[in-house]
C-alpha positions in Angstrom: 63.5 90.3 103.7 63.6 87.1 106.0 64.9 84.8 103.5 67.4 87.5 102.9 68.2 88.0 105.6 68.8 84.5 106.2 70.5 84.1 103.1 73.1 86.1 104.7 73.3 84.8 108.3 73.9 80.9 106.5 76.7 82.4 104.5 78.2 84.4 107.5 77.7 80.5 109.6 80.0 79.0 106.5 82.5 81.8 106.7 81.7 83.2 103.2 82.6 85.9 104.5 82.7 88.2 100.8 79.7 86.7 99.5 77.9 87.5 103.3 79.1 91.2 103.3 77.6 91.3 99.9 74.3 90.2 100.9 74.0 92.0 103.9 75.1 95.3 102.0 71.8 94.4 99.2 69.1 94.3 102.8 67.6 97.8 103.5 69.5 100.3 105.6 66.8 99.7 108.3 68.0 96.5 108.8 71.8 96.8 108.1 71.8 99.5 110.9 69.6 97.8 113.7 71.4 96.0 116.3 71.1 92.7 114.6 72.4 93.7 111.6 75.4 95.7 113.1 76.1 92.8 115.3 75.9 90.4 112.4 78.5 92.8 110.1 80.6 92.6 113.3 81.0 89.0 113.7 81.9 88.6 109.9 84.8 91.0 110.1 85.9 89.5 113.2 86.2 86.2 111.9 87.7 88.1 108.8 90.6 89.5 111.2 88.9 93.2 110.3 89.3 94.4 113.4 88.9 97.9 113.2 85.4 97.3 111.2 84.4 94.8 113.7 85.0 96.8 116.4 82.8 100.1 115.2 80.0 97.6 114.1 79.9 96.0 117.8 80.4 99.4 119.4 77.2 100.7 117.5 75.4 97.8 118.1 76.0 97.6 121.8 75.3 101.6 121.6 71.6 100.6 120.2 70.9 97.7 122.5 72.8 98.0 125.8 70.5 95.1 126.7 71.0 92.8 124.1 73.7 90.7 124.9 74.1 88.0 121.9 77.4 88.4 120.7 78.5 90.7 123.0 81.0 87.9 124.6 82.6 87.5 120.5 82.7 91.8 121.1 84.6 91.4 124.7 87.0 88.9 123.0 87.9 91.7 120.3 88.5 94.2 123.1 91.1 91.6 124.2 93.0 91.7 120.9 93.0 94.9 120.8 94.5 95.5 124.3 91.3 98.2 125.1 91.5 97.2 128.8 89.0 100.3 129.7 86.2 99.6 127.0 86.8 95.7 128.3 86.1 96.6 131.5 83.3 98.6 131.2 81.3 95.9 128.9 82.0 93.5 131.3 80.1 95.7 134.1 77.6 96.2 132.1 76.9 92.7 131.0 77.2 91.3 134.0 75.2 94.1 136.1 72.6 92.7 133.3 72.9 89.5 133.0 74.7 88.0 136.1 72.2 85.1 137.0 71.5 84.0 133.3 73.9 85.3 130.8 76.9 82.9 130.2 78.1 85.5 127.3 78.6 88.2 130.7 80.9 85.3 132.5 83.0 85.1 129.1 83.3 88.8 128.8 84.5 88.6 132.7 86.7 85.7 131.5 87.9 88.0 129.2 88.8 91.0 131.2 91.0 88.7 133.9 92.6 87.1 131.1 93.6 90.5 129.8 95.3 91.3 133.2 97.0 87.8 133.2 95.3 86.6 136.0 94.7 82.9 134.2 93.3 81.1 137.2 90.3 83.8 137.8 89.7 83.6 134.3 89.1 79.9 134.2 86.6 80.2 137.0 84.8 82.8 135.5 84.1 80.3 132.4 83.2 77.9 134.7 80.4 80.0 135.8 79.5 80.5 132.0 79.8 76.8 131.3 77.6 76.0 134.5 74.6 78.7 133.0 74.5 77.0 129.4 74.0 73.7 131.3 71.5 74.9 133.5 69.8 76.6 130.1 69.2 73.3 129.1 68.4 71.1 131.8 72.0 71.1 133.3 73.5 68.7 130.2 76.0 69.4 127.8 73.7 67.2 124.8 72.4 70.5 123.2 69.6 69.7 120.2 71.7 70.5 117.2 68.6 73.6 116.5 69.7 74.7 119.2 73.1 75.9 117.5 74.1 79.6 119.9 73.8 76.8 122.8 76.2 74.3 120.7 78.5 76.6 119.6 78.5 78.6 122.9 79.2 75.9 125.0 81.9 74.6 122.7 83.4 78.6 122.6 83.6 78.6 126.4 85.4 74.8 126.8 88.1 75.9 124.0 88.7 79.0 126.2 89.3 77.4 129.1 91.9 75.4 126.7 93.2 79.1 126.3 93.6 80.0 129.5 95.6 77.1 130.0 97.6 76.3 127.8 98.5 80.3 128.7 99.5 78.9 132.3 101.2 76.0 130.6 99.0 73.6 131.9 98.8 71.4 128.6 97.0 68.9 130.0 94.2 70.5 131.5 94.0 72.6 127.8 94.0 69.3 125.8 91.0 67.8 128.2 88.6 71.6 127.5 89.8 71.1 123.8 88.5 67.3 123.5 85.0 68.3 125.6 84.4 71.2 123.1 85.2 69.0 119.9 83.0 66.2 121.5 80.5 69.2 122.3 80.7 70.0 118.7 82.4 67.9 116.2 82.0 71.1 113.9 83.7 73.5 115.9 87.6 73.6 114.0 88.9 76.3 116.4 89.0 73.5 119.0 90.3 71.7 116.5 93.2 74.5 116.2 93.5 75.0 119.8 94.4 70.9 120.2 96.9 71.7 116.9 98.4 74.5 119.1 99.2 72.2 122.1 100.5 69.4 120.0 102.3 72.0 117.9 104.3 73.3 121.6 104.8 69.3 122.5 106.6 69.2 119.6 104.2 66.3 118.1 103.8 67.8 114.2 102.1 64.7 113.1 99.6 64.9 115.7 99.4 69.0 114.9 99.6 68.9 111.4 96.6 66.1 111.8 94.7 68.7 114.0 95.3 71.9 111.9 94.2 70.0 108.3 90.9 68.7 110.4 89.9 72.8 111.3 90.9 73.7 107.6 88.5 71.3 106.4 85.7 72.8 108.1 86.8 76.3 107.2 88.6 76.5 104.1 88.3 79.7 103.5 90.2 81.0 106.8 93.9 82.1 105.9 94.9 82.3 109.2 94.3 78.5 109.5 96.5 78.2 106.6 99.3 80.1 108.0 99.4 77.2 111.1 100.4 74.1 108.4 103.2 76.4 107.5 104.6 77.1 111.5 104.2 73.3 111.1 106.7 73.0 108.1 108.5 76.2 109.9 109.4 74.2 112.9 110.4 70.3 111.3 112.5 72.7 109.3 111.1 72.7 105.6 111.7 76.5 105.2 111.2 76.6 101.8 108.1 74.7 102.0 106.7 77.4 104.8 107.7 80.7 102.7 105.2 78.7 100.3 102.3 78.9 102.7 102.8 82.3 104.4 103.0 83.3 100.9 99.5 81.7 99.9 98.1 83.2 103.2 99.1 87.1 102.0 97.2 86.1 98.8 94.1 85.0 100.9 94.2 87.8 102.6 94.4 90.1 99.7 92.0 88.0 97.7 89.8 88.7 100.7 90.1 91.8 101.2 90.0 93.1 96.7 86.6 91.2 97.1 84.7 91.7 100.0 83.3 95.3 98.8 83.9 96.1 95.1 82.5 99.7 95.6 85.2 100.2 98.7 87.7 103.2 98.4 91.3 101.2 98.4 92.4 104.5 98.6 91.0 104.5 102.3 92.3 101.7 104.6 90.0 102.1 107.6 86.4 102.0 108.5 84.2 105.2 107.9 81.1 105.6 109.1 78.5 107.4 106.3 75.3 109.8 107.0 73.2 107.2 107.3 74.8 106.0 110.0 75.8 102.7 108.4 79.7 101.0 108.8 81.4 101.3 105.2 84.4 98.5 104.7 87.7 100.0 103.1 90.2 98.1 102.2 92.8 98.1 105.0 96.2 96.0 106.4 95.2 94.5 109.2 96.9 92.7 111.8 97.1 89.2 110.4 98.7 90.2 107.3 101.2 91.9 109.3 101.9 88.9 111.3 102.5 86.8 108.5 104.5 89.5 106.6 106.4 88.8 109.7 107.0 85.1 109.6 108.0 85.5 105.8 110.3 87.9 106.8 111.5 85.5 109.7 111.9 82.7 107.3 113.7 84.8 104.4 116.6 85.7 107.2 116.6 81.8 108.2 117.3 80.8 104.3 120.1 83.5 104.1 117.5 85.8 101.8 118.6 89.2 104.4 117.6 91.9 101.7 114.3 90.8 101.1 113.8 90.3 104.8 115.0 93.9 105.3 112.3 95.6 102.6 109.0 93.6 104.3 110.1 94.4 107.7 111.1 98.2 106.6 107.3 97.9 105.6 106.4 96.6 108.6 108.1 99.1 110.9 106.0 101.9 109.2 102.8 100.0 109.7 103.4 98.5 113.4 105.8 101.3 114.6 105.3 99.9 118.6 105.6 96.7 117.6 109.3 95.3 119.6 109.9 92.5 117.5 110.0 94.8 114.1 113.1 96.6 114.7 114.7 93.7 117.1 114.7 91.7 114.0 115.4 94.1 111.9 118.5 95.4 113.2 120.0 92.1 113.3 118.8 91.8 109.4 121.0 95.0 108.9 124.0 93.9 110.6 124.3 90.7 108.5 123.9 93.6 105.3 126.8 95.6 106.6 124.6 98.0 107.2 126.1 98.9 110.6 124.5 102.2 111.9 120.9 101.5 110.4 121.1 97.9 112.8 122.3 100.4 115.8 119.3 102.5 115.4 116.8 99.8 115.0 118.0 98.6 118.4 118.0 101.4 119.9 114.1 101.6 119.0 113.6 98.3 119.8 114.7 99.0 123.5 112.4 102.2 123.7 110.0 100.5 122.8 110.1 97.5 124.9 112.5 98.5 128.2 111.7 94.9 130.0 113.8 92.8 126.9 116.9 94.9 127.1 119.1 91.9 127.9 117.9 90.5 124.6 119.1 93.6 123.1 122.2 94.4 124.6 123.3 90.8 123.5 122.2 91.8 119.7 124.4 94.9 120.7 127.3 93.5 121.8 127.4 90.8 118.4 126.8 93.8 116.5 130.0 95.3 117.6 131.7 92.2 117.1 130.9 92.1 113.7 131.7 95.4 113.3 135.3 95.1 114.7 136.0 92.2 112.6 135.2 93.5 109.2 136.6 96.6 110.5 140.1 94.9 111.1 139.9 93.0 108.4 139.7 95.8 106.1 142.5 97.5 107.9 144.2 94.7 107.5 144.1 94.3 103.8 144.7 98.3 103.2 147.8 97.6 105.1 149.1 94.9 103.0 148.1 96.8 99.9 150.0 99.8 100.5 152.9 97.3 101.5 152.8 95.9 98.5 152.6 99.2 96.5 155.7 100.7 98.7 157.8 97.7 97.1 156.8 98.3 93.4 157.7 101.9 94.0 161.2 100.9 95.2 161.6 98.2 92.5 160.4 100.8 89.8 164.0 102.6 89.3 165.8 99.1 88.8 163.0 97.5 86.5 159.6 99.1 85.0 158.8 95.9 83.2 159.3 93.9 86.1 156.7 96.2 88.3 154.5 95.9 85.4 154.1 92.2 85.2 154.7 91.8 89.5 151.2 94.1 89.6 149.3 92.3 86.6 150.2 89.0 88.8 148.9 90.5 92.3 145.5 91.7 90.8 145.0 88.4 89.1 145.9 86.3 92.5 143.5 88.5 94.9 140.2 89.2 93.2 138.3 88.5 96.6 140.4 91.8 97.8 140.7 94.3 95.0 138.4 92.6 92.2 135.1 92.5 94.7 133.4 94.4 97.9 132.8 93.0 101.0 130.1 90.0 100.6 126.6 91.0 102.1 126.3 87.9 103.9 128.2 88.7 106.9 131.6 89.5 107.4 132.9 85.8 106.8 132.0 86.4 103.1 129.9 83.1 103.3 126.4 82.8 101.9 124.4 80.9 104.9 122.4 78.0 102.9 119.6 76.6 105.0 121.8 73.0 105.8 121.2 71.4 108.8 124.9 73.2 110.1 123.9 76.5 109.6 119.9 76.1 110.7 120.6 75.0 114.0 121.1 78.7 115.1 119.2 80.4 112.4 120.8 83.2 111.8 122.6 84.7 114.7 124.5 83.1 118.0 123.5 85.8 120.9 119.6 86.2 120.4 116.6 84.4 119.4 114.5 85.8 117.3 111.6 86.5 119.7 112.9 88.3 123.2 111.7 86.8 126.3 109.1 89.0 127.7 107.6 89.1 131.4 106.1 86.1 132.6 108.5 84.0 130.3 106.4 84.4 127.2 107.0 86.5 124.3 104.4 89.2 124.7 102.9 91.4 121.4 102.4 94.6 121.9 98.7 96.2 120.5 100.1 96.7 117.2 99.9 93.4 117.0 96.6 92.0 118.3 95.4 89.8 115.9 97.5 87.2 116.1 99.7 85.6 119.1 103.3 83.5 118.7 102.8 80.2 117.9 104.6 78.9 120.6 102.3 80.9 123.0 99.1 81.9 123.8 96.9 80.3 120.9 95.0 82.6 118.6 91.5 83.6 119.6 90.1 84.9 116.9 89.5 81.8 115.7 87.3 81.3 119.1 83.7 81.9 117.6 82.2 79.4 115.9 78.7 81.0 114.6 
């Protein structure tokens, strides 16, 4: 049962995670439902982005060993995701009315629970203190014995957050410094790696991010959401085509991943169950990162004039993140450049119920959407007007000469097929397809808004619906954050 078990945790260190969740689900119940096997089966579906499954696993583990606090700061950075300010909270107090002298995982939980409130700057001093008690841990240096890997790869997780927490405050400097000590900490740990791709990624250096984001993929393959950070990278020097082709490859990852890590699993069911025995069953589920993605695609498709298959993968995503602001922001603008006039007026309308604070954002998308709407309106007023003009005439002319009429008609129809021959183009009310040139890029797709609103504080801001994953151009991802 050791070797198994270890067989497992070396997988789960690799980020295998299928063939880990495999093994663990072969080790006897015992041992899947102690603490240390709950807390293991929660740490692979958190670096899997399963985080509904991750956090029943860490809840029932924390719910066995209230005093066992390994992992518990990887559990406290879930809650963050998630948005679960209460259940944050309360682990914090409890790990840190625990452990406050000797735990640096209870500092990182703390870290956590500021960060969650935006208060950046109390954050960074609370991993300070964490950083400060895996120094004094082992003799108050940061050259860990490589046996020693929680100490390596917890001393490297709390320098990236401080990275985090400022490149959050926009203090890129300070988050490129906690970035370089955790990679020097740990050569091995790619989501410093990321977090430095990130920063260079907002300075606008690609070279120096795509560099960055194929040295983390190279330690961890297997991670699609790395993946889907070469493709922001092609998203923002302007290759569109080129990024569809990545966000594409990460929604097959992530389904790959998802078909294989449990062949008995119910697809049927997409959450987490738990069974009589007490033990977590996996069930196939979308979770957040796919969503985000699905986004991006979506973004992408509207940027390369593709609006109708933007419109079905974010109708999809409006059923599956229904409080999510940027869903129905986007699109509703999607619909207007349809035609589709009063679907684009409802979708705004949700979009400012949901999210009150970016009704500027809106009301500009409003007031272009009655633009639009006036145009093509008047322009098909317009043309009705000169056709029944035109028909008043042939009426006249038909007493003096039927043959004329005849042949004056046959000539109108064959010198105004754009009027009478075909509808309204889809594109827009111009009639013109947008290609992705370098003319028609430069605003992507419409004049008033951006795609993302502006939220408070300056930075686009998710809503819980979508915790996995943050905006490229702000705070960077943290569940890439544990290195096991």
């Amino acid at each position: 049962m050791v070797k198994a078990s270890g067989m497992v945790y070396a997988h789960a260190s690799t980020y295998r995670a299928a063939r880990a969740l495999l093994l663990l689900a072969e080790l006897p119940a015992q041992q899947q439902n102690s603490a240390w096997g709950l807390s293991l089966l929660g740490r692979i579906c958190f670096e899997s982005g399963r985080y509904p499954e991750a956090s029943q696993a860490f809840g029932a583990s924390h719910h066995l060993a209230p005093y066992r606090l390994r992992d518990m700061d990887m559990y406290s950075t879930l809650l963050w995701h998630m948005k679960k300010e209460e259940a944050l909270a309360q682990l914090a107090h409890t790990m840190v009315s625990i452990g406050r002298n000797w735990s640096p995982e209870a500092w990182i939980a703390v870290a956590n629970c500021f960060s969650l409130d935006g208060e950046h700057a109390s954050a960074v001093k609370s991993l300070g203190r964490s950083i400060q008690l895996f120094k004094s841990a082992h003799g108050g240096t940061t050259i860990i014995p490589r046996s020693e890997s929680g100490g390596v790869s917890g001393l490297a997780y709390a320098h990236t957050l401080v990275g985090h927490e400022s490149a959050a405050s926009d203090d890129l400097d300070r988050a490129q410094q906690a970035f370089r000590t955790a990679i020097r900490i740990d050569p091995r740990h790619y989501n410093a790696w990321y977090g430095m791709g990130m920063v260079y990624l907002r300075l606008g250096k690609l070279d120096l991010a795509e560099y960055h984001f194929g040295r983390a993929l190279a330690l961890n393959s297997q991670n699609p959401l790395l993946l889907q950070s070469a493709g922001a990278v092609y998203e923002h020097r302007g290759d569109y085509h080129r990024a569809l082709e990545v966000y594409g490859r990460v929604e097959a990852l992530l389904h790959e991943g998802y078909s294989s890590d449990d062949d008995s699993s119910d697809s049927t069911n997409p959450s987490a169950a738990v069974d009589s025995n007490g033990t977590v069953v996996l069930g196939l589920q979308s979770h957040h990162a796919m969503n985000f993605v699905m986004f991006k695609r979506a973004r992408v498709m509207v940027v390369l004039g593709r609006f109708a298959e933007a419109a079905d993968i974010l109708e999809l995503l409006l059923q599956r993140c229904p409080r999510e602001f940027n869903v129905p922001f986007l699109l509703g603008q999607t619909y207007a450049k349809l035609c589709r006039y009063r679907e684009a007026a409802a979708c705004l309308t949700r979009a400012l119920d949901i999210a009150p604070e970016n009704s500027q954002s809106v009301n500009e998308a409003f007031d272009a959407l009655y633009q639009q709407s006036s145009e093509d309106q008047g322009s098909e007023n317009t043309d009705q007007d000169d056709q029944n003009h035109e028909d008043d005439d042939d009426d006249n002319n038909d007493n003096d000469n039927i043959g004329r009429v005849a042949r004056n008609r046959d000539m109108r129809y064959r010198s105004y097929p754009g009027d009478l021959g075909t509808p309204p183009s889809e594109f827009g009310h111009s009639g013109d397809v947008v290609s992705p040139t370098s003319s028609s890029i430069g605003s992507p797709y419409f004049d008033s808004p951006s795609v993302y609103a502006r939220g408070r504080r300056g930075q686009t801001e998710w809503s819980h619906d979508w915790a996995a994953m943050n905006n490229a151009d702000d705070r960077v991802d943290r569940a890439l954050d544990f290195d096991m």
